[in-house]
Backbone as XML, in Angstrom:
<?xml version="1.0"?>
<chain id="A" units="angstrom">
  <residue number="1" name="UNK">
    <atom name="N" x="-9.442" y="-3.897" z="2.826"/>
    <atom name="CA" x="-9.166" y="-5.305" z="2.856"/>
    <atom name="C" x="-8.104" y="-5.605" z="1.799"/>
  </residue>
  <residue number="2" name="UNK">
    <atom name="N" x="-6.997" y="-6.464" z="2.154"/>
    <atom name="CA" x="-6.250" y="-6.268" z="1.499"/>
    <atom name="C" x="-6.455" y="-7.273" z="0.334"/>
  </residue>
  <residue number="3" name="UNK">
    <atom name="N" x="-5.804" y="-7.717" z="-0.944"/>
    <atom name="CA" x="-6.140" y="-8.861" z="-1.572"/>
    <atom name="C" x="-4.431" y="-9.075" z="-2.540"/>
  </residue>
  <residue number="4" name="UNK">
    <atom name="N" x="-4.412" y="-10.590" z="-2.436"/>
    <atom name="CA" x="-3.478" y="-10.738" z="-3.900"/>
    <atom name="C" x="-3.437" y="-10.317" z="-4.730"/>
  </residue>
  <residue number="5" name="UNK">
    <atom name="N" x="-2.767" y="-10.028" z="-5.418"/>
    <atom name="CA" x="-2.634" y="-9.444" z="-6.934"/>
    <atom name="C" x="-2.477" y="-10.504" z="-7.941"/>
  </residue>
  <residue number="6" name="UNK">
    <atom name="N" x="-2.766" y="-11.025" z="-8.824"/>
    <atom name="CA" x="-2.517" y="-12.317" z="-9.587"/>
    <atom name="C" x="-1.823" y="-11.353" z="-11.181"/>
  </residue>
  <residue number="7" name="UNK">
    <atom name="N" x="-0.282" y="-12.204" z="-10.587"/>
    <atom name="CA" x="0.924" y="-11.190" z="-11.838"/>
    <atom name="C" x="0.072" y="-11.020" z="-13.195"/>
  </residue>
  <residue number="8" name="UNK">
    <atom name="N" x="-1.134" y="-11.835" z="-13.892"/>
    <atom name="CA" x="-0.796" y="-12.015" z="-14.956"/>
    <atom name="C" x="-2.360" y="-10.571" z="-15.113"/>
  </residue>
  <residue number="9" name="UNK">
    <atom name="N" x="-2.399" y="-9.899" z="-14.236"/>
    <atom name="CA" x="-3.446" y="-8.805" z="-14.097"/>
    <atom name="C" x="-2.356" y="-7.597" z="-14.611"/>
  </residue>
  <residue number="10" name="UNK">
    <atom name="N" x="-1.100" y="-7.804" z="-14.315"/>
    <atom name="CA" x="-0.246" y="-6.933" z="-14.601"/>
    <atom name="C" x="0.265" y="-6.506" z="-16.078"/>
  </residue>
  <residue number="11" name="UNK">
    <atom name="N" x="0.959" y="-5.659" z="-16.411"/>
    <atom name="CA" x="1.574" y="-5.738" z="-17.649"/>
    <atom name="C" x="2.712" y="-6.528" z="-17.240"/>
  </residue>
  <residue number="12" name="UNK">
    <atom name="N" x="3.335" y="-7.212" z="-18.372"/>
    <atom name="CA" x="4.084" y="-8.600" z="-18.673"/>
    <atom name="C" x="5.741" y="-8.044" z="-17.895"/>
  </residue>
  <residue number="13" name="UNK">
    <atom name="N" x="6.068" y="-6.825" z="-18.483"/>
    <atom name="CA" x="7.485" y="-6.290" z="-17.765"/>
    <atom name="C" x="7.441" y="-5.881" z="-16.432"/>
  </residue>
  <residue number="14" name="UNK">
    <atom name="N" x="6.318" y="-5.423" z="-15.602"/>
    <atom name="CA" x="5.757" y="-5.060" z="-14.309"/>
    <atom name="C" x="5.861" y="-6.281" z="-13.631"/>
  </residue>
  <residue number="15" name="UNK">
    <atom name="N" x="4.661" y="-7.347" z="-14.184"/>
    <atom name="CA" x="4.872" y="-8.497" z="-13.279"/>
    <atom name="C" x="6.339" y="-9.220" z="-13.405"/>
  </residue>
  <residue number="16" name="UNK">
    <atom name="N" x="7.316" y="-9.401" z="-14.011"/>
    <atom name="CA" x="8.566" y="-10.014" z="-13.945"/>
    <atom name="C" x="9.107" y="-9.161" z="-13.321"/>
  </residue>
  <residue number="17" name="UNK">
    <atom name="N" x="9.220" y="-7.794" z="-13.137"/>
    <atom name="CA" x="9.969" y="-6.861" z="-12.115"/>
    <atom name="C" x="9.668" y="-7.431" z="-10.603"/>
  </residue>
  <residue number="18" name="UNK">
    <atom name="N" x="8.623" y="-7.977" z="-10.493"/>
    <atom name="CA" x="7.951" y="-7.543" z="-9.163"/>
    <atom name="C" x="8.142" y="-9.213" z="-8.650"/>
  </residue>
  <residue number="19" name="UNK">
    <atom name="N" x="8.052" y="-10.018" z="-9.613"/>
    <atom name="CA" x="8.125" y="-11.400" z="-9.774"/>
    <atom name="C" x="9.691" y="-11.449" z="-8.697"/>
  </residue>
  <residue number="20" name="UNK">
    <atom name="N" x="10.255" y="-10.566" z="-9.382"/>
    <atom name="CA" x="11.761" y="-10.942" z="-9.453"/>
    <atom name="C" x="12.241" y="-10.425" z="-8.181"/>
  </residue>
  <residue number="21" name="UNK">
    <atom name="N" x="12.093" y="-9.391" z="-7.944"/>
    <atom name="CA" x="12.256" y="-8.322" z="-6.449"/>
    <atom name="C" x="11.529" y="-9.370" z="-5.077"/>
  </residue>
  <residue number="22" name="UNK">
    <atom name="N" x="10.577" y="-9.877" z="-5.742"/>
    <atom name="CA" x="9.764" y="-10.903" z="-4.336"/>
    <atom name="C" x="10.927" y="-12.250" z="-4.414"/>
  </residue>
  <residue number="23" name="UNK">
    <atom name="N" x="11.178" y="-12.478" z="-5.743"/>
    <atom name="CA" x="12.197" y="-14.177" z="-5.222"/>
    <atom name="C" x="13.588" y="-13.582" z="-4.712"/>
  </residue>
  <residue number="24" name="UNK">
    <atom name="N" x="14.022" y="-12.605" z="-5.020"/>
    <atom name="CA" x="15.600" y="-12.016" z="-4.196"/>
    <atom name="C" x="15.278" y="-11.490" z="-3.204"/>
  </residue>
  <residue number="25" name="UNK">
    <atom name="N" x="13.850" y="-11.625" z="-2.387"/>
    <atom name="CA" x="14.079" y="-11.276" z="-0.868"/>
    <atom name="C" x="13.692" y="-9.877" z="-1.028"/>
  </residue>
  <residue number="26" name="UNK">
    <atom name="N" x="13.802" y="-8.808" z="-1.680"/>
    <atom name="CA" x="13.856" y="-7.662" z="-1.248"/>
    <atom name="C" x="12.215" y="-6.945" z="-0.859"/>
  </residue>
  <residue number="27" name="UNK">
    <atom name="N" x="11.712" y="-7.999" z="-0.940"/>
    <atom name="CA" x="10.135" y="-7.646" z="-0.915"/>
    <atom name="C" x="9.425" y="-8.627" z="-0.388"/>
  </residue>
  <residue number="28" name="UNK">
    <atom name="N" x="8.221" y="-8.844" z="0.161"/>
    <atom name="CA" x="7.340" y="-9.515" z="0.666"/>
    <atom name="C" x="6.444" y="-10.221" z="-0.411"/>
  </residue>
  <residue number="29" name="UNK">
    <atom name="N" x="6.523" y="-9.586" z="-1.115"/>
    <atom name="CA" x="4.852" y="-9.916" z="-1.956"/>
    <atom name="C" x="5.271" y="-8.552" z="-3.178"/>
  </residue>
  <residue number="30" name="UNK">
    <atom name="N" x="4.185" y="-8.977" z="-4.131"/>
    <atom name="CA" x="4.125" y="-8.469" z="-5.495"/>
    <atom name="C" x="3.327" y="-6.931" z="-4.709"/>
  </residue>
  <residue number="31" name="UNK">
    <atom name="N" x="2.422" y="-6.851" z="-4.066"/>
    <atom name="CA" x="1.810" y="-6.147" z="-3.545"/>
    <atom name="C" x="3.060" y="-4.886" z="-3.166"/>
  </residue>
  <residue number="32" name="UNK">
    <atom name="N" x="3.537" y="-5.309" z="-2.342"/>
    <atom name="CA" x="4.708" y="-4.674" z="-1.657"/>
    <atom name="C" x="5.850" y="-4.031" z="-2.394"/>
  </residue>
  <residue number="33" name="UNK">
    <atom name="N" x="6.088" y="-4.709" z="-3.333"/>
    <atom name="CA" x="6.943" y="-4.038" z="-4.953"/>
    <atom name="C" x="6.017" y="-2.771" z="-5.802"/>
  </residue>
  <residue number="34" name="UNK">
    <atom name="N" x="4.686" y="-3.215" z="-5.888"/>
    <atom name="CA" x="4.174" y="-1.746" z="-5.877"/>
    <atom name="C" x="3.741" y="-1.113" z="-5.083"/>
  </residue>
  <residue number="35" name="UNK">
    <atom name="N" x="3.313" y="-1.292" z="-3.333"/>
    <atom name="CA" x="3.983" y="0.091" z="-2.864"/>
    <atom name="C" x="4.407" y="0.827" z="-2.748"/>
  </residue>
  <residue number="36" name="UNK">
    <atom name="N" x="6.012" y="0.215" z="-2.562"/>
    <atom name="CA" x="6.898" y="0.723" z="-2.453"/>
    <atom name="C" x="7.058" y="1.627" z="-4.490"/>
  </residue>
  <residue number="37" name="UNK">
    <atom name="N" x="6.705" y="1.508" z="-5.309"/>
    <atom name="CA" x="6.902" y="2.038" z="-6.405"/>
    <atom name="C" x="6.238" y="3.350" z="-6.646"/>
  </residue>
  <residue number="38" name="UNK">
    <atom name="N" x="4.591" y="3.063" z="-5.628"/>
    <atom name="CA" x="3.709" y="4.332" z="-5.836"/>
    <atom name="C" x="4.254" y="5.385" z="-4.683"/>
  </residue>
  <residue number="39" name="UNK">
    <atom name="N" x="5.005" y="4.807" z="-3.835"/>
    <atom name="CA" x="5.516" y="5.700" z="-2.717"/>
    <atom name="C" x="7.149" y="6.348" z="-3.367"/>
  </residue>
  <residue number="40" name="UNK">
    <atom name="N" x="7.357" y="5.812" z="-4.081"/>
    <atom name="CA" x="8.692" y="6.414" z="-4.617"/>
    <atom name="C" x="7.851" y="7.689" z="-5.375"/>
  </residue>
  <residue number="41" name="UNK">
    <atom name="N" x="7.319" y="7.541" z="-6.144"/>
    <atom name="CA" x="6.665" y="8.002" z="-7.318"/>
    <atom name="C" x="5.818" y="9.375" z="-6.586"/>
  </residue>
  <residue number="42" name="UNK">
    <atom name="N" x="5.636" y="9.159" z="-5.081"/>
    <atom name="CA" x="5.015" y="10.551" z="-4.552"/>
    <atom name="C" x="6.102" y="11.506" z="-3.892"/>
  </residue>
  <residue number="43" name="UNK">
    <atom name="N" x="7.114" y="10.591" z="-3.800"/>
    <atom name="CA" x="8.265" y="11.058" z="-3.359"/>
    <atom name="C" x="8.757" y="12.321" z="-3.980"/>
  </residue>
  <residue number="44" name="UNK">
    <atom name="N" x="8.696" y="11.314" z="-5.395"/>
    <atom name="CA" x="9.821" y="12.239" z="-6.695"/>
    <atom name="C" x="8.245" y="13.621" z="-7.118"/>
  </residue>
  <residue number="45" name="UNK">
    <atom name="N" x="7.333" y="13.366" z="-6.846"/>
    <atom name="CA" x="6.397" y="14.587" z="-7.046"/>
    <atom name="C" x="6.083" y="15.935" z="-5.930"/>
  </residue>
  <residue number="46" name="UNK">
    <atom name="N" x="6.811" y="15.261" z="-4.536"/>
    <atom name="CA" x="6.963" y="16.021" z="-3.574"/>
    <atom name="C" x="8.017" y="16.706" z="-4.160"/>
  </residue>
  <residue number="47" name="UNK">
    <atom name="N" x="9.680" y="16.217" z="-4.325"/>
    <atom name="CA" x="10.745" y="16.906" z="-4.650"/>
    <atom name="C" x="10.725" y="17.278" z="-5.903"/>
  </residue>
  <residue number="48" name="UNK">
    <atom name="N" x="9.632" y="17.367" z="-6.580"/>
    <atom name="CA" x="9.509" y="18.258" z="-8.053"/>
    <atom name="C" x="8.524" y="19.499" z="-7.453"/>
  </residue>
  <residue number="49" name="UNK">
    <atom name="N" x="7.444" y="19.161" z="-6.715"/>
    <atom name="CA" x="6.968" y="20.609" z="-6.210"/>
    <atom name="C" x="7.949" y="21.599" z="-5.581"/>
  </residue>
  <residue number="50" name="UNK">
    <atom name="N" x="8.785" y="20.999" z="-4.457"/>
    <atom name="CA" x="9.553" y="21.747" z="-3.750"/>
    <atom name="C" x="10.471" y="22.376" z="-4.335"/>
  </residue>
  <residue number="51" name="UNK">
    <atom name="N" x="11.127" y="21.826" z="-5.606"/>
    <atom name="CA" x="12.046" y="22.248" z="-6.097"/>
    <atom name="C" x="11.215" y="23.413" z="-6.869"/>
  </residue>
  <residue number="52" name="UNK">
    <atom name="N" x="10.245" y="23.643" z="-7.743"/>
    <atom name="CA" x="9.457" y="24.305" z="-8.282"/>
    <atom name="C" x="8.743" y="25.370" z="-7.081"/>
  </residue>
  <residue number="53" name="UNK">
    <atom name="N" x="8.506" y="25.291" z="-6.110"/>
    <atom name="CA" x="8.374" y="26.413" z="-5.573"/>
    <atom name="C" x="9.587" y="27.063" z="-4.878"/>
  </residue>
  <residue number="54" name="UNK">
    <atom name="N" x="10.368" y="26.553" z="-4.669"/>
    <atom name="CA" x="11.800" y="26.874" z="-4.594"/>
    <atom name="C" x="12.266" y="27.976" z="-5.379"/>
  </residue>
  <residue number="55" name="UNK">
    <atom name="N" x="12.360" y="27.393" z="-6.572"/>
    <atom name="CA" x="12.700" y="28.534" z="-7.750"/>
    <atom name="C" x="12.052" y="29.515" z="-8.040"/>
  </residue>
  <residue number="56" name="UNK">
    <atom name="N" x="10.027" y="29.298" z="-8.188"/>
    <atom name="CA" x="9.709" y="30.545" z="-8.240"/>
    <atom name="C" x="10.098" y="31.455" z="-7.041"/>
  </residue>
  <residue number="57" name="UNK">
    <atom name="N" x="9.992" y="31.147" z="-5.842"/>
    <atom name="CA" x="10.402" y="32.080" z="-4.936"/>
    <atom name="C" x="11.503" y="33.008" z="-4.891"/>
  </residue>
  <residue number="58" name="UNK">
    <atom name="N" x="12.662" y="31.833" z="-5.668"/>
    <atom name="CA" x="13.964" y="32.886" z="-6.363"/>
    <atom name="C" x="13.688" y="33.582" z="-7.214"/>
  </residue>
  <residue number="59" name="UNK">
    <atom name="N" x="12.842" y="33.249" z="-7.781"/>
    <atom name="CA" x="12.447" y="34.464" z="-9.202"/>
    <atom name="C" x="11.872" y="35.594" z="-8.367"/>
  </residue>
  <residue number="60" name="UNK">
    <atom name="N" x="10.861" y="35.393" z="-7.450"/>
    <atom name="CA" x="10.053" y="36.522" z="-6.901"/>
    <atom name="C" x="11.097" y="37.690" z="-5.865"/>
  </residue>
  <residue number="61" name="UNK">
    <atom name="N" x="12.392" y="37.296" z="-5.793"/>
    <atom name="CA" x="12.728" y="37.469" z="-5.396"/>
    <atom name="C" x="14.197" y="38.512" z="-6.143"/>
  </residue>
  <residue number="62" name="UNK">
    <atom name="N" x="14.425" y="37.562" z="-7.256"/>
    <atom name="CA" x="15.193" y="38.057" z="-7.880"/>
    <atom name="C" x="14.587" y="39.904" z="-8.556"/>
  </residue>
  <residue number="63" name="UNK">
    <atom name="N" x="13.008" y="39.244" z="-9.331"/>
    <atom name="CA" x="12.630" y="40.388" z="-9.596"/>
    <atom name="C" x="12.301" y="41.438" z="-8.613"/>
  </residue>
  <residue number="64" name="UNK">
    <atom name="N" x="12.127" y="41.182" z="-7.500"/>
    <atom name="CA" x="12.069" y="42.565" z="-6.766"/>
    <atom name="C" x="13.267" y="43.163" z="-6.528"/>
  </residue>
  <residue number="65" name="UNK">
    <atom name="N" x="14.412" y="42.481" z="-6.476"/>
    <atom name="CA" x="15.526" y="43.601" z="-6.249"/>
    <atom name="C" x="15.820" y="43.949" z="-7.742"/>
  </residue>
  <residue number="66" name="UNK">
    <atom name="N" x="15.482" y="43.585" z="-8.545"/>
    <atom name="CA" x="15.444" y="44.485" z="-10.215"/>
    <atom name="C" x="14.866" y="45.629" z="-10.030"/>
  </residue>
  <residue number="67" name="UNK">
    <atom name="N" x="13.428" y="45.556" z="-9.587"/>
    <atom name="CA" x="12.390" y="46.383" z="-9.523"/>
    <atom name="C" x="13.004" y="47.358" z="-8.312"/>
  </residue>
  <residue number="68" name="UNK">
    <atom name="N" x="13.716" y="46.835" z="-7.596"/>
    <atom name="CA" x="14.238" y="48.010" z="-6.489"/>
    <atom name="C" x="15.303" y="48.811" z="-7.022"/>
  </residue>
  <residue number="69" name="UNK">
    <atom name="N" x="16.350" y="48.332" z="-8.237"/>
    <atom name="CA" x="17.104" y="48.752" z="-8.734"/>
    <atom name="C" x="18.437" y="48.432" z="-8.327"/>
  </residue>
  <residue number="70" name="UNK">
    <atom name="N" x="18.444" y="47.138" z="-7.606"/>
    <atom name="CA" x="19.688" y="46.527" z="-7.497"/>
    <atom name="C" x="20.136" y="45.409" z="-8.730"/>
  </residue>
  <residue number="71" name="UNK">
    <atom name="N" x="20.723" y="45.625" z="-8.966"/>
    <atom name="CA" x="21.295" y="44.766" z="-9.765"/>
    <atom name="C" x="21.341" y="43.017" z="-9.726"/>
  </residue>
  <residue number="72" name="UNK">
    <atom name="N" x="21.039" y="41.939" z="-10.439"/>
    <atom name="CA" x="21.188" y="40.777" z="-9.853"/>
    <atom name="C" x="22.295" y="40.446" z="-10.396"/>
  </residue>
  <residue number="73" name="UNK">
    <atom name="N" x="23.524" y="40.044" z="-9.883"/>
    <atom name="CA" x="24.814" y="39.204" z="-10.166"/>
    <atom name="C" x="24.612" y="37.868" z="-10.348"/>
  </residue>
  <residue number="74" name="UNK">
    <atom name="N" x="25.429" y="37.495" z="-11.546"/>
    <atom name="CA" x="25.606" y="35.909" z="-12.054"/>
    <atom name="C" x="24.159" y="35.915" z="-13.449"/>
  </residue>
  <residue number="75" name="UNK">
    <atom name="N" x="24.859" y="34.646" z="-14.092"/>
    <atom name="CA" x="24.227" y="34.119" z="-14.965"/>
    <atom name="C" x="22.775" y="33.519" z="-15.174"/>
  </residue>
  <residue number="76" name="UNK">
    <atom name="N" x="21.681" y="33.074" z="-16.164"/>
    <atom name="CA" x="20.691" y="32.587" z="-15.827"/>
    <atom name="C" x="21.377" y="31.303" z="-14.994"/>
  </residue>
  <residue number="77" name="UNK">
    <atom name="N" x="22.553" y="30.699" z="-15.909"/>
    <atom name="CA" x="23.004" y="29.480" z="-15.701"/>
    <atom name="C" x="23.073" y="28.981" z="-13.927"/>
  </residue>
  <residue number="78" name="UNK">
    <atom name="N" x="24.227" y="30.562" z="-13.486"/>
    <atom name="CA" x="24.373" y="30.407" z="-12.102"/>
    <atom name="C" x="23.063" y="30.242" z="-11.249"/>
  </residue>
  <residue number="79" name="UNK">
    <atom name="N" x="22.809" y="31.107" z="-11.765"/>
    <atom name="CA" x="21.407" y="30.646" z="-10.354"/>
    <atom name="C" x="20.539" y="30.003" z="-10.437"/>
  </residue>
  <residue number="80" name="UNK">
    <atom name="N" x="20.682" y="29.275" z="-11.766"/>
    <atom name="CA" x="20.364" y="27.728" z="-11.730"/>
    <atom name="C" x="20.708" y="26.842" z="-11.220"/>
  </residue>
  <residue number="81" name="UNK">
    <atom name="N" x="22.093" y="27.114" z="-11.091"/>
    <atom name="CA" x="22.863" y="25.950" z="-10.442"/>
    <atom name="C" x="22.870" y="26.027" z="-9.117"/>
  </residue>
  <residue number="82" name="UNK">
    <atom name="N" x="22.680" y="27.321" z="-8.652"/>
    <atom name="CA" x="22.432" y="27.475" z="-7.186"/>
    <atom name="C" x="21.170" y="27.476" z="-6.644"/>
  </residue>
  <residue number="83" name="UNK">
    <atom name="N" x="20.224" y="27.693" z="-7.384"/>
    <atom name="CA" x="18.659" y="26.963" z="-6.543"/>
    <atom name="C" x="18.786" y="25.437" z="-7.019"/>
  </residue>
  <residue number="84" name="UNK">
    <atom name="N" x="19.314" y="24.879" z="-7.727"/>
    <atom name="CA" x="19.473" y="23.348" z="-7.891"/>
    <atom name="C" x="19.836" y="23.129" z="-6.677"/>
  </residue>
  <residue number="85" name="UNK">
    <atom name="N" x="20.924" y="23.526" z="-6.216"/>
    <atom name="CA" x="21.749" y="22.594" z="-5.096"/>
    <atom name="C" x="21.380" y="22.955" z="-4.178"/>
  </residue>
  <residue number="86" name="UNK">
    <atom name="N" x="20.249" y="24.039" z="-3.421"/>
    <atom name="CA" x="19.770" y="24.392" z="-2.552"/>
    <atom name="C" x="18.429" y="23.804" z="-2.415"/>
  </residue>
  <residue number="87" name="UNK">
    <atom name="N" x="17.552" y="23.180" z="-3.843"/>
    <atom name="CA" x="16.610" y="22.768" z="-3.188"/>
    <atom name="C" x="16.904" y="21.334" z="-3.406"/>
  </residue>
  <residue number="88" name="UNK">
    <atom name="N" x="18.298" y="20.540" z="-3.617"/>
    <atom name="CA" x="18.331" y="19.289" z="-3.622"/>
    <atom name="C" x="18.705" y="19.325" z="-1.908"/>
  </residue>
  <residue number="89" name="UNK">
    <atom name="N" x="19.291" y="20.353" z="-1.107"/>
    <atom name="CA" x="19.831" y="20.080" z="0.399"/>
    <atom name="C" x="18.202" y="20.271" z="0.818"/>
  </residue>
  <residue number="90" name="UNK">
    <atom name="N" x="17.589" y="20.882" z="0.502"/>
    <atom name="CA" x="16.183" y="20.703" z="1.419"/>
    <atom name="C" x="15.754" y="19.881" z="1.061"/>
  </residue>
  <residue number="91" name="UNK">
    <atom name="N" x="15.408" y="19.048" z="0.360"/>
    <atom name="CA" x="14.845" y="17.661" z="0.039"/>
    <atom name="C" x="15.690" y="16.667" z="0.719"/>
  </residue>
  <residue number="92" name="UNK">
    <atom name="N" x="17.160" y="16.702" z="0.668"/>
    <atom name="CA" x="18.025" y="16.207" z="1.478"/>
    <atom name="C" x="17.890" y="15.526" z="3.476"/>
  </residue>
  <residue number="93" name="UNK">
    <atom name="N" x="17.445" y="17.019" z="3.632"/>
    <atom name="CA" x="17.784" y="17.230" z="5.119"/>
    <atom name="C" x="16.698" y="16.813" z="5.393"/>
  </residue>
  <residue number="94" name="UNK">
    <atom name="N" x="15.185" y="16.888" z="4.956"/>
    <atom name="CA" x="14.022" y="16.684" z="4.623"/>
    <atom name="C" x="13.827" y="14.936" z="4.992"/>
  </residue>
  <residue number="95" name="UNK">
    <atom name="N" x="14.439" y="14.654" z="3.944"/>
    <atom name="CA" x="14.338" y="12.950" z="3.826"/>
    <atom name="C" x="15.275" y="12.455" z="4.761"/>
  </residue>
  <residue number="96" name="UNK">
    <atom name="N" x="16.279" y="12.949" z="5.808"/>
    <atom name="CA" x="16.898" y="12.267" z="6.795"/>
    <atom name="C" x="16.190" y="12.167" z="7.730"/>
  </residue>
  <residue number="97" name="UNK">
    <atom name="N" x="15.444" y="13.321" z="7.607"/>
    <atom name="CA" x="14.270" y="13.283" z="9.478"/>
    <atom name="C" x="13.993" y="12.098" z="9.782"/>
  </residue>
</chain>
């Protein structure tokens, strides 16, 4: 069941955020400003897992061709920068569906 929220239940900078987002239209209701905040907020914990299993998988991966005796090319840096930008395109392609 759904219910009002009465701003002053809020903390003081929360409710003027939410105050403010409902009088410029971009929201329905105070309710609806934190929705939409707890749904961002699972968002950014989805694309912190993914990115985190992302990388270990490069690690598991990296170390077995050590352990096989191939050599891994590039820097810690580089293949930082390259599972960065690989698991920002899967989060990417992800969030267009």
């Amino acid at each position: 069941m759904a219910r009002n929220l009465n701003p002053a239940d809020l903390p003081e900078d929360v409710a003027r955020y939410a105050q403010a987002q409902v009088a410029a239209g971009r929201f329905a209701s105070i309710e609806a400003v934190l929705a939409a905040g707890v749904q961002a907020l699972e968002q950014r914990e989805q694309n912190e897992r993914e990115w985190l299993e992302y990388a270990r998988q490069e690690a598991v991966d990296g170390f077995s061709q050590l352990d096989q005796g191939r050599a891994v090319q590039g820097t810690a840096d580089e293949h930082m920068t390259r599972i960065e930008r690989a698991a920002r395109a899967r989060i990417a392609e992800r969030t267009a569906k």
